[in-house]
N, C-alpha and C positions, 0 to 999 in steps of 0.2 A: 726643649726642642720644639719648635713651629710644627705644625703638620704635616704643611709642604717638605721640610725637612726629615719627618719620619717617611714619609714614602719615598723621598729619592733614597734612603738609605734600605729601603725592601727592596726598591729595584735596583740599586746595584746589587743586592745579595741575588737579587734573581739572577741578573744578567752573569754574577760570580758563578751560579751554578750552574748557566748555558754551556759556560765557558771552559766548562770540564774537559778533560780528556776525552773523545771518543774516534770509535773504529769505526768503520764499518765496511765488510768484505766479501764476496763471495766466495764462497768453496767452490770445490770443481763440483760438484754435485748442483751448483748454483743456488745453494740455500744458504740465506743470508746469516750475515755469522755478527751482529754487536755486541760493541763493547762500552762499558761506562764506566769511568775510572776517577775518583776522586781522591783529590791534594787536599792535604791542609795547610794553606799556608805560610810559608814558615815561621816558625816561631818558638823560642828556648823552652816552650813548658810540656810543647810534643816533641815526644824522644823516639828518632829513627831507630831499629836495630840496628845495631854493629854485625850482626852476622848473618843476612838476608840480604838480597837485589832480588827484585819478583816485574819477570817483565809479563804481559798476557800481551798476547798477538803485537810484540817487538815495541809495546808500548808500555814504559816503568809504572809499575806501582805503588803507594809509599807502603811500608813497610813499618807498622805501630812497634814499639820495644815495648816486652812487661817483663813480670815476670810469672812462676806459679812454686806454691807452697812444696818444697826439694826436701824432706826427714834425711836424706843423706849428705842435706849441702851445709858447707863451712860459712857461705854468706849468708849476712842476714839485713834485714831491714827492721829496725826498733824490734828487734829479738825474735823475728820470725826467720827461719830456715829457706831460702830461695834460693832456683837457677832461674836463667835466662827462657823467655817466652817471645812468642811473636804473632800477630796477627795482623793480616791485609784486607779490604773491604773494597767489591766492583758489582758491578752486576753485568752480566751476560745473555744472550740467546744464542742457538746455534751451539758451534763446535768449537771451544776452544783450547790453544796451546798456552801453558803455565811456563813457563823458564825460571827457575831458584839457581841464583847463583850464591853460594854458601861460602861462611867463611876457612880459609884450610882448620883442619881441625877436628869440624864437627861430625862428617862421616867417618865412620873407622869399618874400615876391611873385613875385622870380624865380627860387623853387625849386618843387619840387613835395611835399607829403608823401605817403610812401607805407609801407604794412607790410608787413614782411616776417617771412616767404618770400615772395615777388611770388605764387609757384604759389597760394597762397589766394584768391586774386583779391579780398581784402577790400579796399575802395576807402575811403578817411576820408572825411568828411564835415566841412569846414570853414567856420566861421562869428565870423570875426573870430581871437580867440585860443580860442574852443571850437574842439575837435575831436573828434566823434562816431564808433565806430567798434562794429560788430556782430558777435560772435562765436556761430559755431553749434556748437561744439566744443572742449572744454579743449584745448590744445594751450602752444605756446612761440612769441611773437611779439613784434614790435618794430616800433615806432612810429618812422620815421624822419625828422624834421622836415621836413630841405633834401633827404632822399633822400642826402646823402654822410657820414651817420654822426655829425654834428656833434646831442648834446646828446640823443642815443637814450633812449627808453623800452622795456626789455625787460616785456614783460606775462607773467609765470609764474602758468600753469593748470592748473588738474587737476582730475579727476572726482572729489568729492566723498569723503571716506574712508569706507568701512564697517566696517573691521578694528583700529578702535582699540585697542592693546591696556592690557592692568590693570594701571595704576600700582601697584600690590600683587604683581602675578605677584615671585617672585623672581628670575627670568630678564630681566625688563625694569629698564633702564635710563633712567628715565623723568625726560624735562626737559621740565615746563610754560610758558609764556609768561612773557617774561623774561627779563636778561641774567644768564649764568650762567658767571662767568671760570672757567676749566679752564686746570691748568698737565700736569696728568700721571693719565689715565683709561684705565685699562686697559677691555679686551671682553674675553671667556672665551668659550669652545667653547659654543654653545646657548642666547646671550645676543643678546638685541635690544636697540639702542641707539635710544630713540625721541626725535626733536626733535618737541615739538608747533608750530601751527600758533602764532604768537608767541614760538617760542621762539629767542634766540639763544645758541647755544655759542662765548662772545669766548675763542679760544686766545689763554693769554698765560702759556707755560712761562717759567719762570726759567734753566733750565742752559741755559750755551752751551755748546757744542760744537766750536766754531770759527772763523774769520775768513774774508772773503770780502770782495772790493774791486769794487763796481761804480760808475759814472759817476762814476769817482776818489774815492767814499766808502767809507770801510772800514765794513762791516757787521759785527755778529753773527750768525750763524748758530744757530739755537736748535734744542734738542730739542724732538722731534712729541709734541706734549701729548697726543694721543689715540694710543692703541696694540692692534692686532691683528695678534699675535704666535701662531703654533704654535696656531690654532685653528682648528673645525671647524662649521658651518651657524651662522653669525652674519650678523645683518640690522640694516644702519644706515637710517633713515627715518624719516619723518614731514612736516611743514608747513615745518617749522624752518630755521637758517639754522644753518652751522657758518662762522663769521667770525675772519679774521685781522688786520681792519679795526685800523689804529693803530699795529699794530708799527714797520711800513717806517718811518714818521716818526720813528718811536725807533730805528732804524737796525739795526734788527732781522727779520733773515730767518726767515719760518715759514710752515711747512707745515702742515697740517692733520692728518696722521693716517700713522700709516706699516702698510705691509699685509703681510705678511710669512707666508709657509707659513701659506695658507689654504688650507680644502678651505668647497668648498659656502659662498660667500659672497655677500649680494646688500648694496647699498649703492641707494638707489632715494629719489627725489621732491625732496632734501632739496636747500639750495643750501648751496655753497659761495663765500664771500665774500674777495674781495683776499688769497689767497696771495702769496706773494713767492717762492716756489719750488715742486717740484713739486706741483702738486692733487692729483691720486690714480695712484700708480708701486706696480702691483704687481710683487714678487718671489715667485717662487716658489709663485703659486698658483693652483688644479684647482678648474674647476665655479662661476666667478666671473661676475653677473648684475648687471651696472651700467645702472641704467634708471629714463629721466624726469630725471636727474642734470644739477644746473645750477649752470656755474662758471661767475664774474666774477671775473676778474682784472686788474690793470694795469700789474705790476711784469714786470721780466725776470726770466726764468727760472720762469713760471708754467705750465710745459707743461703741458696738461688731461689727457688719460686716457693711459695708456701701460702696457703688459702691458712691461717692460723686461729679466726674463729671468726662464727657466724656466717659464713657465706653459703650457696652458693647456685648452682650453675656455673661452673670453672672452667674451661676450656683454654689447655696449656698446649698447643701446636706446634711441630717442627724447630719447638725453643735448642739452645744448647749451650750448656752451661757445665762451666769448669771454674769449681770453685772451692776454698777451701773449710768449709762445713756442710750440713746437709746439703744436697741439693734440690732435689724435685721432692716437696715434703708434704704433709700436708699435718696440722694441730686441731684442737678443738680447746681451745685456752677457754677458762672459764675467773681468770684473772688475772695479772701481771704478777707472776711469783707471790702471790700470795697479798697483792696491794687491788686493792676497787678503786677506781677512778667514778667520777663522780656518775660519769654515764653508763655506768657499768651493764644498767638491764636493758638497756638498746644495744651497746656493745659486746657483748660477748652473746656467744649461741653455737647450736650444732654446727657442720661444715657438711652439706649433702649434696650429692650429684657432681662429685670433682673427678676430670679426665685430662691427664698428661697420657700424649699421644705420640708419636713419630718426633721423638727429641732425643740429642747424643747426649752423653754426659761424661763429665771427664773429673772427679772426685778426687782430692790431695788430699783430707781430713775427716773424716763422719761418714756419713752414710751416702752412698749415691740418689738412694730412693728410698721411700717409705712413709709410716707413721712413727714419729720422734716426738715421744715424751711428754708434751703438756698438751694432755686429752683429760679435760677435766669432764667434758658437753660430749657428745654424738658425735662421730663419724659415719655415715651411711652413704651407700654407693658411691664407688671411687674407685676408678681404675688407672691402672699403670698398662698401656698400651703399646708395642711395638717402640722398644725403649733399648737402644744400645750404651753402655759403658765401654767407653775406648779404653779408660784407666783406670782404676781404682788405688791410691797407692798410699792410704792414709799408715801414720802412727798408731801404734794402741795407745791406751788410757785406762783409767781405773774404774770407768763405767762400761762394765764387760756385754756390751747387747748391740751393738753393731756388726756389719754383715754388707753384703757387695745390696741384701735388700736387704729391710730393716721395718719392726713392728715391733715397737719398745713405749707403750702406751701408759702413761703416770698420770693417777689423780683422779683412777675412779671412772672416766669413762665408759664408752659401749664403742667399739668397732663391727659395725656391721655390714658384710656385702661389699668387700673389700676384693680386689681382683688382680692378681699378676698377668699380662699375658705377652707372648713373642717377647722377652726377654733373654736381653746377648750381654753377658758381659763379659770381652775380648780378653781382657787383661789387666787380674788383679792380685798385686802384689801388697796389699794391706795387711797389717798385722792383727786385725782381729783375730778373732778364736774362730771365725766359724764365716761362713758367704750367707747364707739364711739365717738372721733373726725373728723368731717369737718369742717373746717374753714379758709378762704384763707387771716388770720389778716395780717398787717402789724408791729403788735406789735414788740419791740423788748425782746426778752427772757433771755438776759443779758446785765446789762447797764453799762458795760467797754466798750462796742462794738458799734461804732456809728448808726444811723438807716440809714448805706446808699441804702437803698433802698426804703425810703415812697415818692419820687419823680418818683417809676414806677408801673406802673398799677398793678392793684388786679390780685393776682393769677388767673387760669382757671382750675377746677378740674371737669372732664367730661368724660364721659362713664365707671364712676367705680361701680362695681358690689360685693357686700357683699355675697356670698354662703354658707351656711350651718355653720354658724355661732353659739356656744354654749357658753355663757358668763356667769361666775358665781361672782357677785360682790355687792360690797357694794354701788355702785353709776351708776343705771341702765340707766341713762338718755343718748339718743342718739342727741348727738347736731349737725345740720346742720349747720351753718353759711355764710353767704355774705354778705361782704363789700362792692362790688361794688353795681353799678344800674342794673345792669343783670342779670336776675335770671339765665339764662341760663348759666353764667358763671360757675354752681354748677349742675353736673347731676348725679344723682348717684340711683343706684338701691339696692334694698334689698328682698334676695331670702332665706326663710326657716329660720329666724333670732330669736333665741328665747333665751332672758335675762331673769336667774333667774327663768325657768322653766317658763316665759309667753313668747306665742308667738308674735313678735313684726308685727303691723297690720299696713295699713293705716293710721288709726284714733286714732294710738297708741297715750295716753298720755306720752309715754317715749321719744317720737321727741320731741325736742325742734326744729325748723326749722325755718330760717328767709332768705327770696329771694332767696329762691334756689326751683330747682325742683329735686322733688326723689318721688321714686315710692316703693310702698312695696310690696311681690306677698311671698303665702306660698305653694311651692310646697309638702310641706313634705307627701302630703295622693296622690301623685301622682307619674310617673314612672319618673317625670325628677331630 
């Protein structure tokens, strides 16, 4: 392709996303109310819902079909258990009217619909199979039919863009509305990777890399089509969708993007669709700014954001991710299951200064939040900030140490300065043993993977502090645990912590606690 040819083909992608749907209206209040509403399309590899029409201020919406990870559903996908999922993507200012036209069926009489975060207090409006709903603020919400997750509508919003950038710049990487298969896309040090508002990036790499066997299917394991490698101030973003949508049915494991010795990185607004393994696992990187970031996923092993070793300065913002493994997690690998790669003493390291903030979470398998498992290095200051779970609704399994939160640290580590706070989780119907995990086991949690770690000392999880904590669940019990001889090797506090509408005490029956020290204190009738 000529030159001239690659630039008329940016500006039609630009002139495609001029071309987008927009409003724009007054209210009677005469405060301007925009809309910006992006198509894909059309095209056989993006699938409409069958059971949504989504119009915002009398103009349609498209309507993405998924699905999400159902332990009670008879379908399945290459032997995963799923129902039906849906999510729409606009951006807004001002005050606008949502219209869901539903298919008959999905609201039932003796359920309730409601959206969440419940904290919004937006109330639906029902009227046969419409459902009217009012938003005053771009934000990330979900329409939940019966209220128990069955046949969800995630609504993804945002304030309108001002900083498009020049499909000309030669620093921008620039993908217009449209499906756009990627097998192998490098980023460079000073390059922005922009998805426009219609645009989808379907990963569909060819190398495998491997074999991997779940729900007794042997998978392939594929190379991460997208790559940012040894780079420095790169920014992924835009409207766009970065999708791994298809693979799993082709029995094919893929991940989205692999992030590796980065300095000064942001990845922000863009969604990511049906991974089948990790979402976004950075290694080894300084000054990283993940915000607005939306993952759907349904397959195992889809853990959502995870600083996993060497990093940091983390900053995890208004993310929200519904996915089916861990999601908001953080590790301190100090190897690949017990394999060193050749880089091993650049790459691995503590993980310090990490902050997931103002982010929903919507959990079908593992933990919603925590420290999970391979902490071989340091963990030092990290906090979980103003963090709602809308769902928690995984299976049990035979690695008994997950919890609506979760600190199940394997391999010897040190957890230091660990912090819970303004934690809500709405509604969780998961079959663990217990909503709070601490527990420093050495178990292993998958048995293709050898224990190479019960030859080093029991974890250390110390000076971590649970704050204003609101858990609403089917298994209250708060489990302390230690394996070693130390109690002290387990410190943990608990401040204004109340399961199930009781407040959890001292003397509470809902600790289960064995050689550890923790302390409970209820500030809630005081000014702290």
């Amino acid at each position: 392709m000529t030159p001239n040819m690659k630039n008329c083909v940016k500006i039609i992608g630009l002139l495609l996303c001029l071309l987008m749907v927009s409003c724009l209206k007054l209210s009677a209040g005469n405060e301007k109310t925009l809309v910006n509403l992006f198509h894909p399309p059309s095209d056989p590899r993006v699938k409409a819902s069958p059971y949504y029409t989504v119009n915002v201020e009398n103009q349609p919406v498209f309507v993405y079909d998924t699905h999400r990870q159902d332990k009670n559903s008879q379908e399945l996908i290459t032997g995963c258990p799923v129902s039906p999922l849906a999510f729409s993507i606009f951006d807004f200012q001002g005050k606008v009217q949502v219209k869901l036209q539903l298919k008959d069926g999905i609201l039932q009489q003796d359920k309730t619909p409601v959206v969440r975060p419940l904290a919004t207090g937006i109330k639906p409006i029902v009227d046969g199979n419409t459902v009217t709903i009012t938003l005053d603020k771009p934000g990330n919400y979900t329409f939940d039919p019966r209220g128990d997750g069955y046949c969800a509508l995630h609504l993804f919003t945002n304030v309108p863009e001002t900083d498009i950038p020049d499909p000309n710049d030669p620093n921008v990487i620039y993908f217009g509305p449209g499906v756009h298969e990627i097998q192998n896309l490098d980023v460079k040090s000073n390059q922005t990777l922009y998805i426009a508002g219609g645009a989808i990036l379907l990963c569909k790499p060819k190398q495998v890399t491997g074999k991997y066997k779940r729900y007794g299917i042997e998978l392939q394991t594929m190379a991460l089509p997208i790559k940012i490698v040894n780079a420095k101030n790169v920014t992924v973003r835009g409207r766009g969708i970065i999708s791994c949508a298809g693979n799993i049915e082709e029995k094919r494991r893929v991940a989205p993007m692999r992030l590796r010795y980065l300095e000064n990185f942001t990845l922000k607004d863009v969604v990511i669709l049906e991974a089948s393994t990790w979402n976004v696992n950075l290694q080894a990187c300084q000054n990283v700014t993940i915000d607005n970031l939306r993952i759907v996923s349904f397959y195992i092993n889809s853990d959502g954001i995870c600083p996993s070793t060497n990093c940091d300065n983390i900053r995890v913002t208004n993310c929200f991710v519904h996915n089916a493994d861990d999601s908001l997690e953080i590790k301190a690998m100090d190897s690949f299951w017990g394999h060193m790669p050749e880089d091993a003493q650049t790459l691995f390291g503590p993980c310090t200064n990490i902050l997931f903030e103002n982010c929903i979470v919507w959990n079908d398998l593992a933990t919603p939040m925590g420290i999970t498992h391979e902490i071989g290095m340091t963990i030092d200051n990290a906090t979980f900030r103003n963090i709602t779970v809308i769902h928690h609704t995984s299976k049990t399994s035979n690695f008994k140490v997950r919890g609506q939160i979760s600190i199940f640290p394997a391999g010897g580590g040190t957890v230091n300065n660990l912090n819970f706070e303004n934690i809500t989780v709405e509604s969780a119907t998961a079959l663990h043993e217990q909503c709070i995990s601490i527990d420093n086991t050495h178990e292993r949690w998958h048995g293709s993977i050898p224990p190479y770690h019960t030859n080093k000392p029991y974890s250390k999880i110390q000076n971590v502090t649970f704050r204003n904590i609101n858990i609403n669940t089917q298994n209250p019990t708060v489990k302390i645990k230690n394996w070693s001889d130390t109690a002290s090797d387990i410190d943990v506090r608990f401040e204004n912590v109340t399961i199930n509408n009781q407040k959890l005490t001292q003397s509470s029956e809902l600790i289960r606690s064995q050689n550890a020290n923790y302390q409970v204190l209820d500030y809630s009738s005081s000014n702290h």
